[in-house]
C-alpha positions as CSV (number, residue, x, y, z in Angstrom):
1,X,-179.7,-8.7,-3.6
2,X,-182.9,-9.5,-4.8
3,X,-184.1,-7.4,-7.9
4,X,-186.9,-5.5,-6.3
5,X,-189.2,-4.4,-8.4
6,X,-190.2,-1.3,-6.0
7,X,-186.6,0.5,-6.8
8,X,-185.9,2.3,-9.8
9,X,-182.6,0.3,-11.0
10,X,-180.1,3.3,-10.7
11,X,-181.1,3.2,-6.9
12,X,-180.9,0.0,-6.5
13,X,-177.1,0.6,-7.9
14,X,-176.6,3.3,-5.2
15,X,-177.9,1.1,-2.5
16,X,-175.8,-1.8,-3.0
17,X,-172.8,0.9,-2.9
18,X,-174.0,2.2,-0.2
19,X,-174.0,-0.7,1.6
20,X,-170.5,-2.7,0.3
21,X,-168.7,0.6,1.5
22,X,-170.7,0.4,4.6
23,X,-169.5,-3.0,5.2
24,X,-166.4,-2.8,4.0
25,X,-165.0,0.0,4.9
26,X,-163.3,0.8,1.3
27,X,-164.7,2.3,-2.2
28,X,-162.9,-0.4,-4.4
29,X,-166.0,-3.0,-5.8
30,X,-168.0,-4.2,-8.4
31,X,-171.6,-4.4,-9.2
32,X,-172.6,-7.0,-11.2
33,X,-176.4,-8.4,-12.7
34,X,-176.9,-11.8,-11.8
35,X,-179.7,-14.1,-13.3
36,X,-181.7,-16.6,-11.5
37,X,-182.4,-20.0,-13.1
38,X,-186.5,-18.7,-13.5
39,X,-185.0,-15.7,-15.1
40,X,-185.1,-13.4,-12.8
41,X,-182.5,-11.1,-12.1
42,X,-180.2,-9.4,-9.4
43,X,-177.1,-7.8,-8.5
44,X,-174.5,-8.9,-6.7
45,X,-171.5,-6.8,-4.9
46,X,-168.1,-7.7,-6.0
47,X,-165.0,-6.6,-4.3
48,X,-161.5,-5.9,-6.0
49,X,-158.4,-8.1,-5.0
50,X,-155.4,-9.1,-6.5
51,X,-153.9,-12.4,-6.6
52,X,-150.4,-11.4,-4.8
53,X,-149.0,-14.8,-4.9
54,X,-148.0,-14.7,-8.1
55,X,-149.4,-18.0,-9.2
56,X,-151.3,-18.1,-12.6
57,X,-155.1,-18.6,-12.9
């Protein structure tokens, strides 16, 4: 998302919740701030998963 200058930044946070578990259907994800390359910044949704397989990163 966008940063949108019109949002206060803690509602920004609650939207993007709002919206993972919306799409998701589950609580268990990450917001994180993304910068732009003209320095502008974002946030992005993140979700939680675990590498089952066992291999190593």
């Amino acid at each position: 998302m966008p940063g949108d200058r019109g949002l206060a930044p803690g509602l920004q946070r609650e939207y993007l919740s709002l919206m993972a578990v919306m799409i998701t259907g589950h609580l268990d994800h990450h917001l994180i701030e993304v910068v732009a390359p003209d320095g502008g910044t974002g946030r992005a949704v993140v979700e939680n998963t675990v590498d089952l397989t066992g291999r190593e990163p």
